[in-house]
mmCIF file as gemmi writes it, N, C-alpha and C atoms, coordinates in Angstrom:
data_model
loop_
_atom_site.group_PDB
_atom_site.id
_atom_site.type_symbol
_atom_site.label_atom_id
_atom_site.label_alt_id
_atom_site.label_comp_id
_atom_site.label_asym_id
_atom_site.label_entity_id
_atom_site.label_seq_id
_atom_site.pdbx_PDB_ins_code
_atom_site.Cartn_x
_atom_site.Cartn_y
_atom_site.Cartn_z
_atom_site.occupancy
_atom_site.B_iso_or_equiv
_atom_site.pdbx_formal_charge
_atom_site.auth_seq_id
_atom_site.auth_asym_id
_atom_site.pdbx_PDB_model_num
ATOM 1 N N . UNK Axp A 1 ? 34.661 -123.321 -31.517 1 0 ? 1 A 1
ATOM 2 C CA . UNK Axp A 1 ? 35.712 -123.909 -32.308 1 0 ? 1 A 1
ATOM 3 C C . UNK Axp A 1 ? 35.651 -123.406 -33.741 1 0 ? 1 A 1
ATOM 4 N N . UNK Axp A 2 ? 34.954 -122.037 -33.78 1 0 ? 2 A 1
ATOM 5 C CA . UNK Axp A 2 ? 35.027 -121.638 -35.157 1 0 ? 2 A 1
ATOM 6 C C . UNK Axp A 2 ? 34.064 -122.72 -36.08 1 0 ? 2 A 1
ATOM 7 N N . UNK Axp A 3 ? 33.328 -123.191 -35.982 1 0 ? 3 A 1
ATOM 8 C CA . UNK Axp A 3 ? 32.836 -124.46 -36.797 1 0 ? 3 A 1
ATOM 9 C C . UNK Axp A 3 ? 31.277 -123.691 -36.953 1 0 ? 3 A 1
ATOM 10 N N . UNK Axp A 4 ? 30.887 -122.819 -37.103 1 0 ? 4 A 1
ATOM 11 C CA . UNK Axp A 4 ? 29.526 -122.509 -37.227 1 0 ? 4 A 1
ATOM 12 C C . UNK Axp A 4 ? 29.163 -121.243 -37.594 1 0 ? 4 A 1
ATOM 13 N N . UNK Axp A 5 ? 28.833 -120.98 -38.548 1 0 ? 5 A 1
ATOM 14 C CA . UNK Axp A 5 ? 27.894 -119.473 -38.71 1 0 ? 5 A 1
ATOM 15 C C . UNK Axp A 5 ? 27.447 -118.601 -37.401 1 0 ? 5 A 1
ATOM 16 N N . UNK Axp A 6 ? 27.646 -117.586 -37.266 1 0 ? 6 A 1
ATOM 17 C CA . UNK Axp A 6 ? 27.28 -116.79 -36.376 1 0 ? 6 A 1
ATOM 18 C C . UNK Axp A 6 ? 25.789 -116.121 -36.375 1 0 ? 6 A 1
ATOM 19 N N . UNK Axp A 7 ? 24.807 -116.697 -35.365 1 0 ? 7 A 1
ATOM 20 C CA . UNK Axp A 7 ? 23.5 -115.924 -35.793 1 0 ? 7 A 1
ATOM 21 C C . UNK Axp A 7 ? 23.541 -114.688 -36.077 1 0 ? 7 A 1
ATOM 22 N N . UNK Axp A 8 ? 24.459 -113.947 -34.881 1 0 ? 8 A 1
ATOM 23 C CA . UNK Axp A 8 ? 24.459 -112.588 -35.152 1 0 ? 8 A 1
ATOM 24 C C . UNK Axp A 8 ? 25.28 -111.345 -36.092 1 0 ? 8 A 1
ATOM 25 N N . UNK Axp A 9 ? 25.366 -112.85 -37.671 1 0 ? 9 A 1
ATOM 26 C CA . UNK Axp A 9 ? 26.693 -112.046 -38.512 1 0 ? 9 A 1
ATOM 27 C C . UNK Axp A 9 ? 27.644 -112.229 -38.265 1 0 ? 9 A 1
ATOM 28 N N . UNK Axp A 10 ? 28.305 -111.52 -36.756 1 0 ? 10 A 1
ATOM 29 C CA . UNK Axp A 10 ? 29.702 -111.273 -36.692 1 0 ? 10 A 1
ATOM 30 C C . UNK Axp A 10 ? 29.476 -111.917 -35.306 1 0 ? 10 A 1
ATOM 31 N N . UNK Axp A 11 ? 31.013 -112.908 -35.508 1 0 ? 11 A 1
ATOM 32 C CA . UNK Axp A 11 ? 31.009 -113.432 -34.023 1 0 ? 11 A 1
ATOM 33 C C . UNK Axp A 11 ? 31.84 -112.527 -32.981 1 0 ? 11 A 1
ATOM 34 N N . UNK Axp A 12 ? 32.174 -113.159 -32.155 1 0 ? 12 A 1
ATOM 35 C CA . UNK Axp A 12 ? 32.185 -111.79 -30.813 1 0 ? 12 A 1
ATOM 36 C C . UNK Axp A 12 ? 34.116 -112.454 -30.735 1 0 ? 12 A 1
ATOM 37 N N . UNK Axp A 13 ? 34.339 -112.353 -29.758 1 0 ? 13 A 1
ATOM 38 C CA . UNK Axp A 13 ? 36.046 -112.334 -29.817 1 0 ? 13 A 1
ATOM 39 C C . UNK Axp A 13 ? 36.511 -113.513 -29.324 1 0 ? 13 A 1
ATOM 40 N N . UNK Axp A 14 ? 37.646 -114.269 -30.38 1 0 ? 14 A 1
ATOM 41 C CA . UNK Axp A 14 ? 38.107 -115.257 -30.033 1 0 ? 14 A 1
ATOM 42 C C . UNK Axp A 14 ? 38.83 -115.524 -28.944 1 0 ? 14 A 1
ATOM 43 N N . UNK Axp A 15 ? 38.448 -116.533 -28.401 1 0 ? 15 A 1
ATOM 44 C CA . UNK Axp A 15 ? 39.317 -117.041 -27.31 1 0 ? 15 A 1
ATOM 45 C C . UNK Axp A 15 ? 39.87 -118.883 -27.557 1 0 ? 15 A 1
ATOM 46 N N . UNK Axp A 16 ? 41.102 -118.682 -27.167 1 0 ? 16 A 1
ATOM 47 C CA . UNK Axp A 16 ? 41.92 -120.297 -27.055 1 0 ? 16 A 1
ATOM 48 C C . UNK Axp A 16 ? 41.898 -120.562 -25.465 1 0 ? 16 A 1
ATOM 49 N N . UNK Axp A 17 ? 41.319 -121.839 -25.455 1 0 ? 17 A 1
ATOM 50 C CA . UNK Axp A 17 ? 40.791 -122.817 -24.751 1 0 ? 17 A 1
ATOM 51 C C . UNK Axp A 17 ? 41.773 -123.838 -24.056 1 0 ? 17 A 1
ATOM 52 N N . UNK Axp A 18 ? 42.067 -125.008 -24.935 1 0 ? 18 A 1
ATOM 53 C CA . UNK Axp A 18 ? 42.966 -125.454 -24.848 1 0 ? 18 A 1
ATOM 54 C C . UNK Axp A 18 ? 42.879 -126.389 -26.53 1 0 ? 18 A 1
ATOM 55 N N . UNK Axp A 19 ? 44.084 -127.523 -26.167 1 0 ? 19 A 1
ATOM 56 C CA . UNK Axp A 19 ? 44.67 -127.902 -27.437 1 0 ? 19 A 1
ATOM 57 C C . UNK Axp A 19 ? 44.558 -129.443 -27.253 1 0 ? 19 A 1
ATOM 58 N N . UNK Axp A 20 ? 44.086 -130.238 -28.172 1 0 ? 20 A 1
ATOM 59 C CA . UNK Axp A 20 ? 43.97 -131.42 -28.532 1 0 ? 20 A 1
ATOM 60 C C . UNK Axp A 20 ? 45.237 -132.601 -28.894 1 0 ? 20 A 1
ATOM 61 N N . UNK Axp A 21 ? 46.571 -131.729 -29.057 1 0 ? 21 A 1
ATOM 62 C CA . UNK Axp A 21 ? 47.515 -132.134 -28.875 1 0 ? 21 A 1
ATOM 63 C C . UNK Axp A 21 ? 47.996 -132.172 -30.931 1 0 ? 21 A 1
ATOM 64 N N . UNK Axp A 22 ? 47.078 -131.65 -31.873 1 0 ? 22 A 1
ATOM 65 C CA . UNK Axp A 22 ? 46.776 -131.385 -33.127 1 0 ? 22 A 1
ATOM 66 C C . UNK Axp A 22 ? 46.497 -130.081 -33.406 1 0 ? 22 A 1
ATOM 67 N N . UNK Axp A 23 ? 45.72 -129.579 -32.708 1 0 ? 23 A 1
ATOM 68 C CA . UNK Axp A 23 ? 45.417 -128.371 -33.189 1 0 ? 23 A 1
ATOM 69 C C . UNK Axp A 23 ? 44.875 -127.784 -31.569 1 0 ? 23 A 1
ATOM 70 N N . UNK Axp A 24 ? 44.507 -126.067 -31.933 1 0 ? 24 A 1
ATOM 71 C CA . UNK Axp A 24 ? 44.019 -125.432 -30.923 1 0 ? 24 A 1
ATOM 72 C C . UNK Axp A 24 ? 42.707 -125.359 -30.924 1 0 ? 24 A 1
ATOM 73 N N . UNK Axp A 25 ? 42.243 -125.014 -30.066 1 0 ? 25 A 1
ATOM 74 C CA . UNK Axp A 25 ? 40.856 -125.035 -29.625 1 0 ? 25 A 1
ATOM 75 C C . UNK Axp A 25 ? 40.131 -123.979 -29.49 1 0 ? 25 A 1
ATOM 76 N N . UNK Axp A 26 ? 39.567 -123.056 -30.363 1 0 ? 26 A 1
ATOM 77 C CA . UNK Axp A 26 ? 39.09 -121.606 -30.171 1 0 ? 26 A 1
ATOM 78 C C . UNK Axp A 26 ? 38.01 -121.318 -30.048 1 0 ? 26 A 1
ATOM 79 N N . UNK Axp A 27 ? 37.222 -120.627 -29.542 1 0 ? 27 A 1
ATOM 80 C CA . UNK Axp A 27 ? 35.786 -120.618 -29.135 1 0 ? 27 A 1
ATOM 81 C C . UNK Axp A 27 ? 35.585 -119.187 -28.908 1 0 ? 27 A 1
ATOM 82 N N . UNK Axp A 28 ? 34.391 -118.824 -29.183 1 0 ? 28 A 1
ATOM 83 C CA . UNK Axp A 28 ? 33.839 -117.694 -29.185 1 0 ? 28 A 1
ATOM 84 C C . UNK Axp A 28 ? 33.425 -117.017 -27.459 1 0 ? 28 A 1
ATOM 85 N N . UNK Axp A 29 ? 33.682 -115.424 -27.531 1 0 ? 29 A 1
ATOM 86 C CA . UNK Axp A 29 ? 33.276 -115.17 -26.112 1 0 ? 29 A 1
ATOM 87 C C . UNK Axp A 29 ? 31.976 -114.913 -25.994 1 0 ? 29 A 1
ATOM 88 N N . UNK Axp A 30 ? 31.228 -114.158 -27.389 1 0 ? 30 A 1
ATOM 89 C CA . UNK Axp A 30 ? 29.808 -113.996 -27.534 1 0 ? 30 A 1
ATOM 90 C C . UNK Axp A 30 ? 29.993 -112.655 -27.677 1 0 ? 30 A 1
ATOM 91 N N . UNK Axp A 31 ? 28.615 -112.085 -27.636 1 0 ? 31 A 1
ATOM 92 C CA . UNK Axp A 31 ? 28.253 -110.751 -26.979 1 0 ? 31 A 1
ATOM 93 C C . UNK Axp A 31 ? 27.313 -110.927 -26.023 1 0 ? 31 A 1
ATOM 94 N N . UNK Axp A 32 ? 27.677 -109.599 -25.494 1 0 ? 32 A 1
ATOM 95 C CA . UNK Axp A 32 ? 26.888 -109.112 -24.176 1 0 ? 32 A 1
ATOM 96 C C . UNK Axp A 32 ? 25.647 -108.289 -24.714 1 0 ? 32 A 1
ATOM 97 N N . UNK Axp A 33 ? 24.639 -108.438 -23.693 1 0 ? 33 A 1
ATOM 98 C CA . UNK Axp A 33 ? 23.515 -107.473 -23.609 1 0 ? 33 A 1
ATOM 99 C C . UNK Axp A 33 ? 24.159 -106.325 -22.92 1 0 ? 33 A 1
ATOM 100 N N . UNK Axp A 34 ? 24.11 -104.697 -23.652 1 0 ? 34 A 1
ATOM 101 C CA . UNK Axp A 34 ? 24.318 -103.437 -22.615 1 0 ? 34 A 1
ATOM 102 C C . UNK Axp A 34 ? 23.699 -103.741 -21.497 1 0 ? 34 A 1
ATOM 103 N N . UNK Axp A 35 ? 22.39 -104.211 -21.529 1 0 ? 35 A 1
ATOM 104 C CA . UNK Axp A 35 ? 21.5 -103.096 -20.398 1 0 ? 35 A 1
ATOM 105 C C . UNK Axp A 35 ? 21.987 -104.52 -18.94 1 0 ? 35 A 1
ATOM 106 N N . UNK Axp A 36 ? 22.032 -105.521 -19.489 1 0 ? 36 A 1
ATOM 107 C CA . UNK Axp A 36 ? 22.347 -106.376 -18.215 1 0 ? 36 A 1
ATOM 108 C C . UNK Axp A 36 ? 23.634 -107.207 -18.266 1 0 ? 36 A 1
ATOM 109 N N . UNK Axp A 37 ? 24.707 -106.64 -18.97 1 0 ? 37 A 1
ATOM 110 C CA . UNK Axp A 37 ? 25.766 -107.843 -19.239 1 0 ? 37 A 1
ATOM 111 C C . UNK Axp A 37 ? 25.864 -109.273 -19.068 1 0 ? 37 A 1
ATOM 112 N N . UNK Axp A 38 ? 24.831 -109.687 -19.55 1 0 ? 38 A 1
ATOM 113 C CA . UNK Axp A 38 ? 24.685 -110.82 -19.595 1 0 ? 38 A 1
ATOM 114 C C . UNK Axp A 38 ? 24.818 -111.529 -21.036 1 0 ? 38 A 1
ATOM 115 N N . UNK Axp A 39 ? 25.581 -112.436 -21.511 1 0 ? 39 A 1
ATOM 116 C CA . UNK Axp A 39 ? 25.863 -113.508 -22.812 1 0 ? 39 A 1
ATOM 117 C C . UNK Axp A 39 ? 24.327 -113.173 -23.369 1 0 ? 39 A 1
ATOM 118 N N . UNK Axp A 40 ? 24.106 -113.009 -24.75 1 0 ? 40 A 1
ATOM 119 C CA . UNK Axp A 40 ? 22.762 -112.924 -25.27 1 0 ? 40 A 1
ATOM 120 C C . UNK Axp A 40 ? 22.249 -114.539 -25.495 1 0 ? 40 A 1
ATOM 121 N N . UNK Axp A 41 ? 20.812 -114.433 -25.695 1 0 ? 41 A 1
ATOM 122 C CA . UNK Axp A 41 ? 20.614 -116.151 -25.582 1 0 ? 41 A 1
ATOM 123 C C . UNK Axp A 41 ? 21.161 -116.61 -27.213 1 0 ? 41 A 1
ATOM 124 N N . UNK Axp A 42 ? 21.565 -116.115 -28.026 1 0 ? 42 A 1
ATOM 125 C CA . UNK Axp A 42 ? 21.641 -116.695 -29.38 1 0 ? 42 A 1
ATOM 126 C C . UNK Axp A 42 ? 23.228 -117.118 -29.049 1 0 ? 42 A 1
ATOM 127 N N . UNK Axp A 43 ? 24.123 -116.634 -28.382 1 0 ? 43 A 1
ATOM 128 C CA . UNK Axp A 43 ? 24.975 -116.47 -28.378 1 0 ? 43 A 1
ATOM 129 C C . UNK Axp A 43 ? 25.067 -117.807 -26.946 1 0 ? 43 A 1
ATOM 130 N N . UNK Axp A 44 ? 24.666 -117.758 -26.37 1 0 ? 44 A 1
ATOM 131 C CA . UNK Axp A 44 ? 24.5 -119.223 -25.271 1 0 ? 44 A 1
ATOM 132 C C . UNK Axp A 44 ? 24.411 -120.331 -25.731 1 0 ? 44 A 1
ATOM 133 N N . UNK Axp A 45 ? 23.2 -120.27 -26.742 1 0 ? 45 A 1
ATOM 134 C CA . UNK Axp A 45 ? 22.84 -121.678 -27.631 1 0 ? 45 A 1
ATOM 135 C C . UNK Axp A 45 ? 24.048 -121.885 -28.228 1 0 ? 45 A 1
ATOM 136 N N . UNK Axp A 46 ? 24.941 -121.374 -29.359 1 0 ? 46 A 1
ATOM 137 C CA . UNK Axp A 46 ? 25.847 -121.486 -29.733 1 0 ? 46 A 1
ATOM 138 C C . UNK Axp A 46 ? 26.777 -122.673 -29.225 1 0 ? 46 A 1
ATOM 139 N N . UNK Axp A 47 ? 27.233 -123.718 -29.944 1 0 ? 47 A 1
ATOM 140 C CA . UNK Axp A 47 ? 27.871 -124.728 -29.723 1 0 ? 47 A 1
ATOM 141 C C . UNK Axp A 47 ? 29.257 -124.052 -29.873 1 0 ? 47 A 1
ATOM 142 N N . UNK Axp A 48 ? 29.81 -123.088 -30.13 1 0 ? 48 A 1
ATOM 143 C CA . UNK Axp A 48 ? 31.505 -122.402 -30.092 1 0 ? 48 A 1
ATOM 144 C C . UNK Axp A 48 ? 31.27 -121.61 -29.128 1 0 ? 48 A 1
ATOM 145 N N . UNK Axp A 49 ? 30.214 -121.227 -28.642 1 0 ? 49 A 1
ATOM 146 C CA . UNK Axp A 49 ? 30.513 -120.333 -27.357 1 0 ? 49 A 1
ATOM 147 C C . UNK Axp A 49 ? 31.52 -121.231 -26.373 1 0 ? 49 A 1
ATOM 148 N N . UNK Axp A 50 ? 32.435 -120.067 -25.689 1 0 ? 50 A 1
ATOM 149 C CA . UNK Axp A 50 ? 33.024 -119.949 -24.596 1 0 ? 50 A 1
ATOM 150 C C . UNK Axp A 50 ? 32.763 -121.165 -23.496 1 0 ? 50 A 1
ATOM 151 N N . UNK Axp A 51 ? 31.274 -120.91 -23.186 1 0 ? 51 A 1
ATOM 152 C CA . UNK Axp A 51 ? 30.632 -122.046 -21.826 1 0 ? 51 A 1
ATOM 153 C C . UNK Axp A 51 ? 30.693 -123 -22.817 1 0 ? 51 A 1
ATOM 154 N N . UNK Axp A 52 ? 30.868 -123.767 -23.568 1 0 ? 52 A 1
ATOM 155 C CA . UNK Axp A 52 ? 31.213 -125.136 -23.957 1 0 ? 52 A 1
ATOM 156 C C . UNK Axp A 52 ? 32.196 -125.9 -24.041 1 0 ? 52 A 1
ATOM 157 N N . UNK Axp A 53 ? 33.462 -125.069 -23.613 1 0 ? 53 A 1
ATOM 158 C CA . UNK Axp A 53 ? 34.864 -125.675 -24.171 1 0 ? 53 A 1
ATOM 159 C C . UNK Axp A 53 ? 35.005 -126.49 -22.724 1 0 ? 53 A 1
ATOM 160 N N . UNK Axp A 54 ? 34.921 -126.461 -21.456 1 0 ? 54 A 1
ATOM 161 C CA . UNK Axp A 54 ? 34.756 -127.455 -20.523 1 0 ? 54 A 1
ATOM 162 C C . UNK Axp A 54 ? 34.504 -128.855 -21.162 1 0 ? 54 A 1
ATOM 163 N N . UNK Axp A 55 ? 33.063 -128.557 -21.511 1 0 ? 55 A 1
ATOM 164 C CA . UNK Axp A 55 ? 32.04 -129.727 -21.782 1 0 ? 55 A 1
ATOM 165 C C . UNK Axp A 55 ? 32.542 -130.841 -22.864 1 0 ? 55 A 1
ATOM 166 N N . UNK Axp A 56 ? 33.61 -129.861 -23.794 1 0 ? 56 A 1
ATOM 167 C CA . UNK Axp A 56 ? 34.46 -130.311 -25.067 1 0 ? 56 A 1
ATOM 168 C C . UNK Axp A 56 ? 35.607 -131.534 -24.803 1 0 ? 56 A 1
ATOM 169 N N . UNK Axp A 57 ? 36.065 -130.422 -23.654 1 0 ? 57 A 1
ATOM 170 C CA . UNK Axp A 57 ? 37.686 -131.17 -22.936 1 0 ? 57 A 1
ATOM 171 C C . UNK Axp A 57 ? 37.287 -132.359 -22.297 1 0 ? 57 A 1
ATOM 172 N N . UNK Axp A 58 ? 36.163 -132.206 -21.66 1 0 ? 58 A 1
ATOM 173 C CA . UNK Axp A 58 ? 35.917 -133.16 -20.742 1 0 ? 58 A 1
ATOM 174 C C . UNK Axp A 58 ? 35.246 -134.797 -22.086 1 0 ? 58 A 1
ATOM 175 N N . UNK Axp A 59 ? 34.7 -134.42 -22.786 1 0 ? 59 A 1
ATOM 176 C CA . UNK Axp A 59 ? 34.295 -135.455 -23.841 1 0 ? 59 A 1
ATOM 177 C C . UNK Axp A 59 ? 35.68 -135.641 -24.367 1 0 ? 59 A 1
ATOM 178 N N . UNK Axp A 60 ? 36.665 -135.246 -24.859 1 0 ? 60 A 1
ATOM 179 C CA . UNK Axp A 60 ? 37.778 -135.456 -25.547 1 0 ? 60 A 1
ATOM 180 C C . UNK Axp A 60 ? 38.589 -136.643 -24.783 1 0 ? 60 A 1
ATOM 181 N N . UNK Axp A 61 ? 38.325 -136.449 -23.014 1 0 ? 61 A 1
ATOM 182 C CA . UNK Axp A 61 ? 39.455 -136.726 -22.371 1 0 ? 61 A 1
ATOM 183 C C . UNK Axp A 61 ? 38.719 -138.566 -22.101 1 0 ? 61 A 1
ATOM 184 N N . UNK Axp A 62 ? 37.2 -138.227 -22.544 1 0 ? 62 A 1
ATOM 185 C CA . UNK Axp A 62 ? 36.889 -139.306 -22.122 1 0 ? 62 A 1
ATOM 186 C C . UNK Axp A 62 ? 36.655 -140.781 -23.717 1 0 ? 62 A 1
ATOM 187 N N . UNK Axp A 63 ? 36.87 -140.235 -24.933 1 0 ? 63 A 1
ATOM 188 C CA . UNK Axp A 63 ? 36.959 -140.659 -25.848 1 0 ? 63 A 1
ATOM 189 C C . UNK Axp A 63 ? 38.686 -141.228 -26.072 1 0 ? 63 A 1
ATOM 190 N N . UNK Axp A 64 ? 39.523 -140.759 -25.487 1 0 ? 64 A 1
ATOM 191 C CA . UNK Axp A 64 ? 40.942 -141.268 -25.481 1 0 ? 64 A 1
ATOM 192 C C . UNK Axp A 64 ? 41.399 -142.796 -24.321 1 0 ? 64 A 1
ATOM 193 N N . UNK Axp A 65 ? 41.822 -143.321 -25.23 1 0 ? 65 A 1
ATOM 194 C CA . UNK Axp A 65 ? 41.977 -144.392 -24.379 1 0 ? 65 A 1
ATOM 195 C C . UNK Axp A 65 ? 43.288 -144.22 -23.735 1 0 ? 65 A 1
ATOM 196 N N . UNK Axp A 66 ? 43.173 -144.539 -22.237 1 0 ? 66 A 1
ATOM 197 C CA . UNK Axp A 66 ? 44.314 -144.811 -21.169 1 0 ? 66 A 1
ATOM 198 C C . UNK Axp A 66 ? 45.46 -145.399 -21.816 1 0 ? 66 A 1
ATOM 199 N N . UNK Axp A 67 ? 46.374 -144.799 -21.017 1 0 ? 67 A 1
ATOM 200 C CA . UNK Axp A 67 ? 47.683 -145.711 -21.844 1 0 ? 67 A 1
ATOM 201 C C . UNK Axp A 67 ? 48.289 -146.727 -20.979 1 0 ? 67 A 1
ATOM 202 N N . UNK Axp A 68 ? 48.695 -147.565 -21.859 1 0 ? 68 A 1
ATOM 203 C CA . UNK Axp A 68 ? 49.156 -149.197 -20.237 1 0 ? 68 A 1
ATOM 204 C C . UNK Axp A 68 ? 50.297 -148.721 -19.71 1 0 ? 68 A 1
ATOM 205 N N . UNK Axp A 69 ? 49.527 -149.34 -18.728 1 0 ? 69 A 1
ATOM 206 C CA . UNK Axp A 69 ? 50.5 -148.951 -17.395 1 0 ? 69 A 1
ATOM 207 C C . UNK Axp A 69 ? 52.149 -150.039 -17.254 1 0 ? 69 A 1
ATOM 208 N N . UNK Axp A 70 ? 52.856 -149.545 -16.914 1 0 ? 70 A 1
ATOM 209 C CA . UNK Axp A 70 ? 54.219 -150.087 -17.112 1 0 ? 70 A 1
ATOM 210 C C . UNK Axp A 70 ? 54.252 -150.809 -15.788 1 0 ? 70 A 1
ATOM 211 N N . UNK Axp A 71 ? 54.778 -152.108 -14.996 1 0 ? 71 A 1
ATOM 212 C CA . UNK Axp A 71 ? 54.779 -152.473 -14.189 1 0 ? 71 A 1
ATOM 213 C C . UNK Axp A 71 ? 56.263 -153.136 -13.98 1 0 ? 71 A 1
């Protein structure tokens, strides 16, 4: 979500997630290791990495309260 210093200097390429219904939701893709394409671990830990925006939506959806039901 853009909210953090990048260990590695420069962060790796933005990606939109989804939207809060206020604003968008952008998160980092990381970098890769050449030799094994795999997310580097500094870049995993990272709370704007990519693999967190699930974890985000899913807390968002559960901090909103239900709306009454019409009967």
């Amino acid at each position: 979500m853009a909210t953090v210093k990048c260990a590695l200097k420069k962060r790796g390429e933005p990606t939109h997630e989804w939207n809060d219904g206020v604003k968008d939701r952008i998160y980092c893709r990381g970098w890769l290791d050449p030799m094994t394409d795999a997310p580097l671990p500094e870049c995993l830990a990272c709370p704007d990495h990519v693999d967190k925006a699930q974890d985000d939506l899913e807390a968002f959806y559960r901090k909103r309260p239900e709306p009454a039901k019409k009967e």
